[in-house]
N, CA and C atoms as an extended XYZ file, in Angstrom:
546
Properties=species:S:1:pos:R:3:atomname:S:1:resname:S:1:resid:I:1 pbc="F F F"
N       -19.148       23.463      -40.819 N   UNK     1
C       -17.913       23.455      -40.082 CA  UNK     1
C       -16.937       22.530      -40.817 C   UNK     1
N       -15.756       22.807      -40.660 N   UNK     2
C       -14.638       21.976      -41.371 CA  UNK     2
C       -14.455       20.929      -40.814 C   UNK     2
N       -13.431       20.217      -41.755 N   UNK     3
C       -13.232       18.658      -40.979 CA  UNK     3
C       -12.001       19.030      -39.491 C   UNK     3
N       -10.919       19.848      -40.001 N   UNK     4
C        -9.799       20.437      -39.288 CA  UNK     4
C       -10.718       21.195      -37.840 C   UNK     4
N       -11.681       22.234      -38.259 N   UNK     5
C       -12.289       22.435      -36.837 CA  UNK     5
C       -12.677       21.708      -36.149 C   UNK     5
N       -13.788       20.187      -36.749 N   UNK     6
C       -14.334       19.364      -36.074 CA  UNK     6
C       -13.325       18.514      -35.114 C   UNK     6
N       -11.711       17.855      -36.150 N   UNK     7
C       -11.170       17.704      -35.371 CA  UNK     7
C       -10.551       18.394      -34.075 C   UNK     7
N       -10.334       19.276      -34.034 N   UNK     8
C        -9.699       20.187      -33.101 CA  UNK     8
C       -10.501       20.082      -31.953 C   UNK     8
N       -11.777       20.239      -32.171 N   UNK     9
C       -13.285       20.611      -31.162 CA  UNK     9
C       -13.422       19.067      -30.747 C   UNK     9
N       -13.045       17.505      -31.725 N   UNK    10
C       -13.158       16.336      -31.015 CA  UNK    10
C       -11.649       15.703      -29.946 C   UNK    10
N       -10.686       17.071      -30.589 N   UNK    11
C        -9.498       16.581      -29.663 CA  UNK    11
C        -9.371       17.219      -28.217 C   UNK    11
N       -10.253       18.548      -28.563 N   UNK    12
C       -10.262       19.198      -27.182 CA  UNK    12
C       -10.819       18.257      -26.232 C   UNK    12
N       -12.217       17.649      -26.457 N   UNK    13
C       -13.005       16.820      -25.947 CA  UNK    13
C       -12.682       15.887      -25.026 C   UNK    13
N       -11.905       15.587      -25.643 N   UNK    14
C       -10.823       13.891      -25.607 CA  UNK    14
C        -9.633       14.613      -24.401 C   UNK    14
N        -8.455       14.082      -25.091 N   UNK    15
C        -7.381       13.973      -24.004 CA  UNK    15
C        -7.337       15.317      -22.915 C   UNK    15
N        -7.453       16.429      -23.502 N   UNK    16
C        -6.918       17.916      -22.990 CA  UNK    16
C        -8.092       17.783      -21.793 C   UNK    16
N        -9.203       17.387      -22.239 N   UNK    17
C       -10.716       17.344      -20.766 CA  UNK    17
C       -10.251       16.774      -19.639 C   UNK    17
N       -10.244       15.652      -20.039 N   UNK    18
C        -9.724       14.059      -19.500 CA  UNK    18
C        -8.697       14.790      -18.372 C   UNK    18
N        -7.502       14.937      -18.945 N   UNK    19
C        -6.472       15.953      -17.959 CA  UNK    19
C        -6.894       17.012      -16.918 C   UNK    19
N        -7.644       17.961      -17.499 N   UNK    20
C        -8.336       19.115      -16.909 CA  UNK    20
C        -9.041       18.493      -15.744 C   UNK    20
N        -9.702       17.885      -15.773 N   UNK    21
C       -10.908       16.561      -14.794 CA  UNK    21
C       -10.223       16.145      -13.812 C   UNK    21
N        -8.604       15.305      -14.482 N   UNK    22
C        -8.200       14.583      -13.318 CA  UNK    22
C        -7.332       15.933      -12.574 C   UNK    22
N        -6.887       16.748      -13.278 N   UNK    23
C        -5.982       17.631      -12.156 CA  UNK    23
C        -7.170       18.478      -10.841 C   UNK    23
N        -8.249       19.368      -11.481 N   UNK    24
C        -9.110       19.240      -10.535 CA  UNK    24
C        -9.292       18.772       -9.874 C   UNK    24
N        -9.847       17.543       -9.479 N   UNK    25
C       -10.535       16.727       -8.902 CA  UNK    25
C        -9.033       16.838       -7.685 C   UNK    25
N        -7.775       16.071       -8.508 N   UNK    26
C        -6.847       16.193       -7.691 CA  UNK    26
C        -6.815       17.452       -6.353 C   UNK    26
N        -6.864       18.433       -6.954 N   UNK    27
C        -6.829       19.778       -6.704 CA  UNK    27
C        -8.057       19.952       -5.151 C   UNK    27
N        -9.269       19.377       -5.625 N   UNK    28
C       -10.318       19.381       -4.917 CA  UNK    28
C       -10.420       18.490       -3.654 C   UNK    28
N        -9.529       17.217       -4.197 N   UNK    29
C        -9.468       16.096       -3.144 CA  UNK    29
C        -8.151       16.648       -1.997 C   UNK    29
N        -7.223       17.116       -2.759 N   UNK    30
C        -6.575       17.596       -1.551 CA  UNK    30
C        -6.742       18.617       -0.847 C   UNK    30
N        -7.631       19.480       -1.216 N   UNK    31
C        -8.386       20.784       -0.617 CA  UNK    31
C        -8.850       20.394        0.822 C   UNK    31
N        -9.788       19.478        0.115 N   UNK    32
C       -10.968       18.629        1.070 CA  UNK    32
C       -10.225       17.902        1.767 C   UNK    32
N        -9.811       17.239        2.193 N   UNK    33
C        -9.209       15.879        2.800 CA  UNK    33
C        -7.988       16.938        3.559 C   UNK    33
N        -7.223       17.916        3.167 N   UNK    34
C        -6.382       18.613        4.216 CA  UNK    34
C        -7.237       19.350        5.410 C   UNK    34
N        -8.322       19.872        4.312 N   UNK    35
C        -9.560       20.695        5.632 CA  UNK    35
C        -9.954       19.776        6.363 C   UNK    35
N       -10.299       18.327        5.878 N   UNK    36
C       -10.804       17.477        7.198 CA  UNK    36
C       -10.022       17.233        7.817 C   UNK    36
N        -8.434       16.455        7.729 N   UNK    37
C        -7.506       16.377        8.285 CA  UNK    37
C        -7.521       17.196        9.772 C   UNK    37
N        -7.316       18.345        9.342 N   UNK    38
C        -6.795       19.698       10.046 CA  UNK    38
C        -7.971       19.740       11.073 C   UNK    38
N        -9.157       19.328       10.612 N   UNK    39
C       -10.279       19.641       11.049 CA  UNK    39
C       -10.555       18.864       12.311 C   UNK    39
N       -10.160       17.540       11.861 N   UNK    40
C       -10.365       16.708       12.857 CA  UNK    40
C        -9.262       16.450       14.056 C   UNK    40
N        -8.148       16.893       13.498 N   UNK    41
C        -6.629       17.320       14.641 CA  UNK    41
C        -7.376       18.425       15.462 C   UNK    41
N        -8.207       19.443       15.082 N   UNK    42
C        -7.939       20.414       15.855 CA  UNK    42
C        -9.569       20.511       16.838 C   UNK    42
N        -9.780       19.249       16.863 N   UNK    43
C       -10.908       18.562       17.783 CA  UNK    43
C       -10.218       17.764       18.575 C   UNK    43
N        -9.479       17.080       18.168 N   UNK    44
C        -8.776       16.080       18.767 CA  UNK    44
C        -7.924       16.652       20.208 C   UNK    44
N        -7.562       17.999       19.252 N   UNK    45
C        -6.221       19.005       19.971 CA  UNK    45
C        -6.887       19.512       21.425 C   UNK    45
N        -8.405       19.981       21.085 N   UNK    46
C        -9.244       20.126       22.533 CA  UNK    46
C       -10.327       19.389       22.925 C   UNK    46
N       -10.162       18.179       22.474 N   UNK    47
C       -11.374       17.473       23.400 CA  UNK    47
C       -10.619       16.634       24.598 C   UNK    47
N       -11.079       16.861       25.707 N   UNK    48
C       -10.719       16.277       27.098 CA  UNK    48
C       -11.088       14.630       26.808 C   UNK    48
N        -9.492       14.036       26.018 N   UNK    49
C        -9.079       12.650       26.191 CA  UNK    49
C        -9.112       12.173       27.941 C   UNK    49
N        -8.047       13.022       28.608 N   UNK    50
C        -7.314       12.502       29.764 CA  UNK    50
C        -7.980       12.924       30.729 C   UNK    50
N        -9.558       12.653       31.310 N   UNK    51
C        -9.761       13.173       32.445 CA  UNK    51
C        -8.938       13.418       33.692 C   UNK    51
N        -8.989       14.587       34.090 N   UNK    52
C        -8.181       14.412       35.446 CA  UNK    52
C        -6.963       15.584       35.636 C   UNK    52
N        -6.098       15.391       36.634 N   UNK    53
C        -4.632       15.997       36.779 CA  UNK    53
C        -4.098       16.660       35.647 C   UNK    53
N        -3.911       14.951       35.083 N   UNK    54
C        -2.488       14.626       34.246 CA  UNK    54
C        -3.145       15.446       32.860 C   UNK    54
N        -4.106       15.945       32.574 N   UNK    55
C        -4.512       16.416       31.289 CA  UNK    55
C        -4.056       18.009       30.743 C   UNK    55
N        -2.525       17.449       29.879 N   UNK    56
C        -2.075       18.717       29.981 CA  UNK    56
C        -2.477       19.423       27.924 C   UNK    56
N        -3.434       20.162       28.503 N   UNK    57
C        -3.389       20.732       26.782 CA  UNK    57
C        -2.536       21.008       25.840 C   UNK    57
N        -1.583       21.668       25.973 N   UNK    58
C        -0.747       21.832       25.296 CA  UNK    58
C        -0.082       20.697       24.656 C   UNK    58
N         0.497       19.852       25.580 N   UNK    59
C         1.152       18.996       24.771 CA  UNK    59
C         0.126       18.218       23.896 C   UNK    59
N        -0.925       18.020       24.462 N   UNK    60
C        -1.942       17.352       23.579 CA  UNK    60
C        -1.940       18.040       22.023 C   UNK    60
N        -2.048       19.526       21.924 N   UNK    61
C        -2.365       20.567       20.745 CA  UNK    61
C        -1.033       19.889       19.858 C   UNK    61
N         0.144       19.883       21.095 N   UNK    62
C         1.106       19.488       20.064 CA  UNK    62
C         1.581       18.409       19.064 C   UNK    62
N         0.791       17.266       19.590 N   UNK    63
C         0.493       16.169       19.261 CA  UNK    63
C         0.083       15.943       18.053 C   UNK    63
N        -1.394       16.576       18.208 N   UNK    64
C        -2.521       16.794       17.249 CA  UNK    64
C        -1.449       17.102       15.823 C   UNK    64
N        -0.961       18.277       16.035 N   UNK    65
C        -0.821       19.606       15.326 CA  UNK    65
C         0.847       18.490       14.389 C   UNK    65
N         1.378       17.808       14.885 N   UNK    66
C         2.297       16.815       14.236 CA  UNK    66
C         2.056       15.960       13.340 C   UNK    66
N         0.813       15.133       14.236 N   UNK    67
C        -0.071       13.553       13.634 CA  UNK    67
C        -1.214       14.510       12.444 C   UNK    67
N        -1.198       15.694       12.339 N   UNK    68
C        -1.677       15.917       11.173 CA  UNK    68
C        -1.272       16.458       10.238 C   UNK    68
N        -0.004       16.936       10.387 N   UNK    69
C         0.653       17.502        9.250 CA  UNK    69
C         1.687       16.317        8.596 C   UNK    69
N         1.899       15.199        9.118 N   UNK    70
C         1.544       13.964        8.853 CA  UNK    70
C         1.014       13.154        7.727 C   UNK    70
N        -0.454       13.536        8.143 N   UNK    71
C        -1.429       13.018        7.639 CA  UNK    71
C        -1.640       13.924        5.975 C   UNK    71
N        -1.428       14.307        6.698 N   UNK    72
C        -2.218       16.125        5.596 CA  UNK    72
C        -0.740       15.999        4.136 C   UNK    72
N         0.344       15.632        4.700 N   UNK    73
C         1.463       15.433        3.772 CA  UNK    73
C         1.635       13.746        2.912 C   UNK    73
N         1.030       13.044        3.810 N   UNK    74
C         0.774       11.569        3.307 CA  UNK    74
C        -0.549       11.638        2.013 C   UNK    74
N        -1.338       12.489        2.334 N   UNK    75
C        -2.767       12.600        1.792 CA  UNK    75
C        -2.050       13.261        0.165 C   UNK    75
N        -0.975       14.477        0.293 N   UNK    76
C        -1.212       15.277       -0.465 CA  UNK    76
C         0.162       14.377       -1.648 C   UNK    76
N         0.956       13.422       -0.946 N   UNK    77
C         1.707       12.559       -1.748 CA  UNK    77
C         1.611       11.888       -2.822 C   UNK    77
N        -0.190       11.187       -1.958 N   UNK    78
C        -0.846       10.115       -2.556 CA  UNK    78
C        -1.921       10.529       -3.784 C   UNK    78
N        -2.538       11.571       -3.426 N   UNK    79
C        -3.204       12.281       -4.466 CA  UNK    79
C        -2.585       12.706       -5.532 C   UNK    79
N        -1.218       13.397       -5.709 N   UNK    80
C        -0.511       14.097       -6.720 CA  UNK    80
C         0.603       12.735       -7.263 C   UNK    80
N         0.643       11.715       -6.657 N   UNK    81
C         0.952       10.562       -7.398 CA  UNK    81
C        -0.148        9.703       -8.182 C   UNK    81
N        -0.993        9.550       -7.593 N   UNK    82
C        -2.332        9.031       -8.866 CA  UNK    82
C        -2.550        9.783       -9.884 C   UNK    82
N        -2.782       11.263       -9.490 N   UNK    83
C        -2.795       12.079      -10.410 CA  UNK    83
C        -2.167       11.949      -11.635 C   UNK    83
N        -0.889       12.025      -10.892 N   UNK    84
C         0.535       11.950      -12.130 CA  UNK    84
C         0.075       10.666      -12.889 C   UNK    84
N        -0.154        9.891      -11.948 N   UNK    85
C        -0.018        8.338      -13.132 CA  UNK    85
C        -1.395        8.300      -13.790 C   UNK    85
N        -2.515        8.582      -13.862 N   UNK    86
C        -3.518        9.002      -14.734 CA  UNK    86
C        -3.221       10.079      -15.569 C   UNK    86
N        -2.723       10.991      -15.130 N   UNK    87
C        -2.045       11.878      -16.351 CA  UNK    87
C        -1.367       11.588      -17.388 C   UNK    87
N        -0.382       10.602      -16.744 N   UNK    88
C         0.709       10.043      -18.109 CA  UNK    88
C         0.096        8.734      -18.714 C   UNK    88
N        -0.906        8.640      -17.823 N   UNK    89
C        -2.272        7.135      -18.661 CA  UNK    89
C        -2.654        7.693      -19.824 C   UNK    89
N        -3.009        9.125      -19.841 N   UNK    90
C        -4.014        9.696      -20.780 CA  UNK    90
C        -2.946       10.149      -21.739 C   UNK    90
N        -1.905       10.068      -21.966 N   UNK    91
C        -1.015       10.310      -22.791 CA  UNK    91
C        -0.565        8.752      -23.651 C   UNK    91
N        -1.032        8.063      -22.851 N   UNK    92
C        -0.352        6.885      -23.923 CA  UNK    92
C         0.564        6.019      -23.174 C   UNK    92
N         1.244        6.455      -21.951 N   UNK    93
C         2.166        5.673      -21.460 CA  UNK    93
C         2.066        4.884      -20.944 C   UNK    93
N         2.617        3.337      -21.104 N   UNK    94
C         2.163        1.821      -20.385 CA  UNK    94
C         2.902        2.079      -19.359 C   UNK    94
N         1.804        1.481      -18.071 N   UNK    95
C         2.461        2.174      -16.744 CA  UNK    95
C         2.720        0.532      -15.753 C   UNK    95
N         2.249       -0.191      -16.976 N   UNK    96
C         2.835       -1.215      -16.528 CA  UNK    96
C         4.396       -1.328      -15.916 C   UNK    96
N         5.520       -1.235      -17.084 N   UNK    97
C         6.429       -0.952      -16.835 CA  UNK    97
C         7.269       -0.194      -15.138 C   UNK    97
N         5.933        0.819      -15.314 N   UNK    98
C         6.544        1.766      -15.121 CA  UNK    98
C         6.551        1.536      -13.074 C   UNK    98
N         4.906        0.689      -13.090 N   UNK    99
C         4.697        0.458      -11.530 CA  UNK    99
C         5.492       -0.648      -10.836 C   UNK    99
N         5.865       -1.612      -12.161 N   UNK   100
C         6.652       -2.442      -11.766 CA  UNK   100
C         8.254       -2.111      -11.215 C   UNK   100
N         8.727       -1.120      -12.040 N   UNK   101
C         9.574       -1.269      -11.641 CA  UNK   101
C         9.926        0.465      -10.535 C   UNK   101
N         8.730        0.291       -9.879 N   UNK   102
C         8.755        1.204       -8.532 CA  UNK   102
C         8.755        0.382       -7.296 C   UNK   102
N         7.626       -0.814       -7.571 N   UNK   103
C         7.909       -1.787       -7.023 CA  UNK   103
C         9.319       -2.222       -6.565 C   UNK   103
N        10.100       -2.166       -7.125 N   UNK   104
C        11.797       -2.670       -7.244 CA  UNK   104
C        12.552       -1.589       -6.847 C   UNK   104
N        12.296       -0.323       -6.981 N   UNK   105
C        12.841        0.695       -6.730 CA  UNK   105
C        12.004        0.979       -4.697 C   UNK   105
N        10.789        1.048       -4.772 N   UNK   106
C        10.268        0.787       -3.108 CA  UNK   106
C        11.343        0.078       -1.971 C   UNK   106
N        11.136       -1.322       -2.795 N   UNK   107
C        12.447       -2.529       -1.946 CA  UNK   107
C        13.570       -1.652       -1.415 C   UNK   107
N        14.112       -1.642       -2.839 N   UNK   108
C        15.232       -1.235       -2.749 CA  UNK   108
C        16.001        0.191       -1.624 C   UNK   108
N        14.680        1.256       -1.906 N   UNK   109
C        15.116        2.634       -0.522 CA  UNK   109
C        14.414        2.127        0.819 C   UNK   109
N        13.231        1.263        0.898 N   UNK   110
C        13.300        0.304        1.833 CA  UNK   110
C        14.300       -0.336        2.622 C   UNK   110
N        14.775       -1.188        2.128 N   UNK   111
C        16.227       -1.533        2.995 CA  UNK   111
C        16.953       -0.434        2.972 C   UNK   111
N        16.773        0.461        2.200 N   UNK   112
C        18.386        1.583        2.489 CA  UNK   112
C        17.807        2.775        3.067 C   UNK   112
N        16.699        2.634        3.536 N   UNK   113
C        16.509        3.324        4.358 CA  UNK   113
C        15.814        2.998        6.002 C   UNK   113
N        16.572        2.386        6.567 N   UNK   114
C        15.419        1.130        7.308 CA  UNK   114
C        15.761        2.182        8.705 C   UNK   114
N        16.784        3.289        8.839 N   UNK   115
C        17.391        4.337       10.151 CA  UNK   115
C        15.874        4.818        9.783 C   UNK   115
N        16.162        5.602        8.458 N   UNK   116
C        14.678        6.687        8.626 CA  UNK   116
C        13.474        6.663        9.257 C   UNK   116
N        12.717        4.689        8.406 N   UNK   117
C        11.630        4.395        8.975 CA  UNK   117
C        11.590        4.079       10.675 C   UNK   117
N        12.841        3.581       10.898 N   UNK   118
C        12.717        3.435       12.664 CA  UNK   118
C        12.674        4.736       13.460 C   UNK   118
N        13.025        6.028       12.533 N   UNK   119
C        13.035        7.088       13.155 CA  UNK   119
C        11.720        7.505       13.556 C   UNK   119
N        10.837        7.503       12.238 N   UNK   120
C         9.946        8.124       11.753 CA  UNK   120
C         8.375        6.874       13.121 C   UNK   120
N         8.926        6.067       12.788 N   UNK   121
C         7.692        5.114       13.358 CA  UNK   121
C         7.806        5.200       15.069 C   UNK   121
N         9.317        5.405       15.673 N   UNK   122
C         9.680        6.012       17.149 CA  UNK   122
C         8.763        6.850       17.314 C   UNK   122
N         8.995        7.879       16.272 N   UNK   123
C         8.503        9.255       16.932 CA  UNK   123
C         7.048        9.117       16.586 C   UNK   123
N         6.724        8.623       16.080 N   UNK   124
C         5.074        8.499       16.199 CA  UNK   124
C         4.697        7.536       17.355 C   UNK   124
N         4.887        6.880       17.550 N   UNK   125
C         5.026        5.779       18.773 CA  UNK   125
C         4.968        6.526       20.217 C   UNK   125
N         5.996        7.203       20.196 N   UNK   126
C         6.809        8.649       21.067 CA  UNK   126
C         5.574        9.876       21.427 C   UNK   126
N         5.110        9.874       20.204 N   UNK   127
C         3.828       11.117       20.368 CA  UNK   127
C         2.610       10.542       21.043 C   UNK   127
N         2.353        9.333       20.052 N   UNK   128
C         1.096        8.389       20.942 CA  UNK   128
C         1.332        8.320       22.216 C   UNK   128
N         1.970        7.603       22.825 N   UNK   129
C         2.652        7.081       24.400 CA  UNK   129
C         2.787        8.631       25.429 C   UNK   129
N         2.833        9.945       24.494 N   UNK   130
C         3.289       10.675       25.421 CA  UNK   130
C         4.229       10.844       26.454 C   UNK   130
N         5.110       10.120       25.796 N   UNK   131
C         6.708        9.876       26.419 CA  UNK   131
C         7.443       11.288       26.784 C   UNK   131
N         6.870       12.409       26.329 N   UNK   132
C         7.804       13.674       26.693 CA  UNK   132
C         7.115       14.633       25.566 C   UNK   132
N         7.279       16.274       26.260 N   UNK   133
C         6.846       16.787       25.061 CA  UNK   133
C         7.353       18.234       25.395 C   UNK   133
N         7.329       19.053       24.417 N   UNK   134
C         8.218       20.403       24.339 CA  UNK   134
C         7.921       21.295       25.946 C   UNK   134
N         9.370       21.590       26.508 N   UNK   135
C         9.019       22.048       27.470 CA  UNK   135
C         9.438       21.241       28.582 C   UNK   135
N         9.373       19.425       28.657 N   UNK   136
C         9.766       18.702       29.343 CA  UNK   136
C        10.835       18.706       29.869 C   UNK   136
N        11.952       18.561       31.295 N   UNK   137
C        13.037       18.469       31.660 CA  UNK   137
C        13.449       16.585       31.360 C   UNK   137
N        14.391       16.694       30.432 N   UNK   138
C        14.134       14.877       30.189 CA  UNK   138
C        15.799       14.916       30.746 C   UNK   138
N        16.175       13.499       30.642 N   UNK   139
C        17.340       12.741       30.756 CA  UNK   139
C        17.380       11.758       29.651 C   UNK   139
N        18.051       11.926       28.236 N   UNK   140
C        17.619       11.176       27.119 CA  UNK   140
C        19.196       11.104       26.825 C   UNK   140
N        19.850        9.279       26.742 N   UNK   141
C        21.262        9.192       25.834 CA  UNK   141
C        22.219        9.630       27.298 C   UNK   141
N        22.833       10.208       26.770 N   UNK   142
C        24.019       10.899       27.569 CA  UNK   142
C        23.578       12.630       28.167 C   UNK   142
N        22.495       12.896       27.862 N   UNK   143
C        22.100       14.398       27.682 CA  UNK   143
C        21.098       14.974       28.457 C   UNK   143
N        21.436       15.684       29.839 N   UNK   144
C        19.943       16.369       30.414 CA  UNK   144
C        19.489       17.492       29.991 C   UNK   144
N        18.251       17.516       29.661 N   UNK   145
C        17.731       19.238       29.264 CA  UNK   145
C        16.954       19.317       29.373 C   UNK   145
N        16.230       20.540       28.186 N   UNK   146
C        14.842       20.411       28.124 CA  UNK   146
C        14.648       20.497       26.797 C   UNK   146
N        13.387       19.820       26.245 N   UNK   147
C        13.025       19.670       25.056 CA  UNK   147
C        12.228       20.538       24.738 C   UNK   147
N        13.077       20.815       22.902 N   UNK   148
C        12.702       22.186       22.525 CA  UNK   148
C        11.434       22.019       21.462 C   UNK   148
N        11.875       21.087       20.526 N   UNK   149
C        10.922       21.038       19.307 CA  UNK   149
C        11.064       19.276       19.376 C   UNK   149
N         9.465       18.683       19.179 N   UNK   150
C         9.396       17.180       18.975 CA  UNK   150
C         9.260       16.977       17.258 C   UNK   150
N         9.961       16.564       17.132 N   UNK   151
C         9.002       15.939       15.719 CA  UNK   151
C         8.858       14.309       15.539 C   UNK   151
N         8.762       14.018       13.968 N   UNK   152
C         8.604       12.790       13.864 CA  UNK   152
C         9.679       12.049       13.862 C   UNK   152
N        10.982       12.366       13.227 N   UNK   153
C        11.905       12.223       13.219 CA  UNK   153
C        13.308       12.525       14.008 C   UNK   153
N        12.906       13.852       14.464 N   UNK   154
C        14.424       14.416       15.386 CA  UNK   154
C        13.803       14.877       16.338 C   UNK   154
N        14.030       14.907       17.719 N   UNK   155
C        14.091       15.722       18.942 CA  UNK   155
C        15.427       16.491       19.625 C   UNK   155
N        14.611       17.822       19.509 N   UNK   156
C        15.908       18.427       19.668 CA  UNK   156
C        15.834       18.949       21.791 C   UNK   156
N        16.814       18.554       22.158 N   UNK   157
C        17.113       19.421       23.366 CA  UNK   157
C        17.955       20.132       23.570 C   UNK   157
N        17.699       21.127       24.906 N   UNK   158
C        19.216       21.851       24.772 CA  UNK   158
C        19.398       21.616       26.147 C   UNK   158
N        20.962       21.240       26.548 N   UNK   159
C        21.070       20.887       27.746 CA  UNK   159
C        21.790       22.091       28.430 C   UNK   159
N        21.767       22.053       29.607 N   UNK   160
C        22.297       23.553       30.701 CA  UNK   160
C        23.171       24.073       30.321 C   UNK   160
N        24.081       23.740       29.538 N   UNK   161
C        25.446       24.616       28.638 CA  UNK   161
C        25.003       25.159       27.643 C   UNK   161
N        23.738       25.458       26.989 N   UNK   162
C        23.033       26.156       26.093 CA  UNK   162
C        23.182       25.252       24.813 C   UNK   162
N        23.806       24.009       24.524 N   UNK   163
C        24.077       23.120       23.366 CA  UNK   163
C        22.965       22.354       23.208 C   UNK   163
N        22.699       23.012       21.877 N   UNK   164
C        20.962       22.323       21.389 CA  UNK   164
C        21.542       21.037       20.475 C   UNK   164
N        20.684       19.946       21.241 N   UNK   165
C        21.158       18.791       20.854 CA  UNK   165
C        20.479       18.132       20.132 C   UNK   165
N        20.406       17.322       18.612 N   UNK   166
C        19.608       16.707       17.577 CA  UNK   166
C        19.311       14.988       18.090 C   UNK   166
N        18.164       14.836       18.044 N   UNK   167
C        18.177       13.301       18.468 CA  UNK   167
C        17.630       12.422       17.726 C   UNK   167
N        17.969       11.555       16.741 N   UNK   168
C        17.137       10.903       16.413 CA  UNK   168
C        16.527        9.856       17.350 C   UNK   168
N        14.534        9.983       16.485 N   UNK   169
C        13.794        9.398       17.435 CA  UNK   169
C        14.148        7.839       17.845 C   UNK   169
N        14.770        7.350       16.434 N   UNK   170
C        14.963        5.564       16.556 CA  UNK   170
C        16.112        5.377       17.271 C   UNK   170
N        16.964        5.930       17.343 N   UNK   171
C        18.386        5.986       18.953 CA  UNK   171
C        17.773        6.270       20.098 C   UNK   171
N        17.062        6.639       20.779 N   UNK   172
C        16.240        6.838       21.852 CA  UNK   172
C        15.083        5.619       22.274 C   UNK   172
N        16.717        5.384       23.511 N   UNK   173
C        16.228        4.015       23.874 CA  UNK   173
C        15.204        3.897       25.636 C   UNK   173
N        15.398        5.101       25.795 N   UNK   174
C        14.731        5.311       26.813 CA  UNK   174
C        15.036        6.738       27.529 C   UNK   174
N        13.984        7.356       28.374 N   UNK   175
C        14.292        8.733       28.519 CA  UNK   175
C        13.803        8.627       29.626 C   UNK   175
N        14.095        9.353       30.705 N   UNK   176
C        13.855        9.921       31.829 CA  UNK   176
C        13.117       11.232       31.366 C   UNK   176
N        11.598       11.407       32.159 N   UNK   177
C        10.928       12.757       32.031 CA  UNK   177
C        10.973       13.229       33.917 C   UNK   177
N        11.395       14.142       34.437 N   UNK   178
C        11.376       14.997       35.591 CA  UNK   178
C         9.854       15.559       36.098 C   UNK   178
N         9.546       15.747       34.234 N   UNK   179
C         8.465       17.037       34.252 CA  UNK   179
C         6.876       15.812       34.251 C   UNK   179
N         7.246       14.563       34.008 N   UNK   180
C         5.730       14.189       34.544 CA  UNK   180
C         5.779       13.257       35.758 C   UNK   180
N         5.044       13.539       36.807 N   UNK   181
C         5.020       13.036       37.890 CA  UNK   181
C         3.539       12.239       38.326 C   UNK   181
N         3.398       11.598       38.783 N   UNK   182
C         2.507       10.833       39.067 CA  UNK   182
C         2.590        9.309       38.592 C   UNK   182
């Protein structure tokens, strides 16, 4: 065999594997970890938490079905960012630089984004607590209706004039629910 084949056959070996390995694996870990995710929301979604009355399924499913797509999007962030940065490891690139100054760049949409995270941490707060959920007749702000779609971030209602209204979760300082009693 030649020296030119041998190299070729010791470069395949090397970096091009190395890559192949970590994108897999990537590939595999988020496979796995979305199926458990999903897996374990949709146990969560029907196992009888709330003995009693007040144990309303649905909103529970809806819950679930939020706090894991969530999860399932946090999972698939974090995986395809290691990825990336072992990828561009195996190329040569000092990532020193590179983490440091994400670090600085973090801070920085951190404070400039401090509405989002209060949105985002409400409405999870909001889902836990079971403060209201699609379907509910609420009194939220200036606005009576009923709530159409919860998320993590916006709740939308539409009040008796048919005007579907956007809410962010972190402005929602308190709500009147009609629809739970007891």
């Amino acid at each position: 065999m030649s020296d030119w084949a041998h190299n070729i056959i010791d470069w395949l070996n090397g970096t091009p594997l190395r890559i192949l390995i970590i994108l897999i694996t990537a590939i595999l870990t988020q496979s796995f970890g979305s199926r458990a995710i999903h897996r374990a929301m949709n146990r969560l979604a029907t196992a009888d938490l709330i003995p009693g009355p007040r144990n309303i399924v649905s909103r529970q499913k809806e819950r679930a079905r939020t706090i894991g797509g969530v999860l399932a999007a946090t999972l698939k962030s974090l995986v395809w960012l290691v990825a990336t940065a072992m990828v561009l490891g195996e190329f040569g690139f000092n990532l020193g630089p590179l983490i440091a100054s994400a670090g600085v760049l973090g801070v920085a949409l951190g404070l400039g984004a401090q509405t989002l995270v209060r949105d985002i941490l409400s409405g999870i707060f909001m889902l836990i607590e079971d403060q209201y959920g699609v379907g509910d007749s609420v009194d939220v702000l200036d606005i009576q209706g009923v709530v159409e779609r919860v998320g993590l971030r916006v709740t939308t209602v539409r009040d008796k004039k048919g005007v579907l209204w956007y809410l962010r979760n972190g402005e929602i300082l308190k709500v009147g629910n009609q629809s739970q009693s007891g």
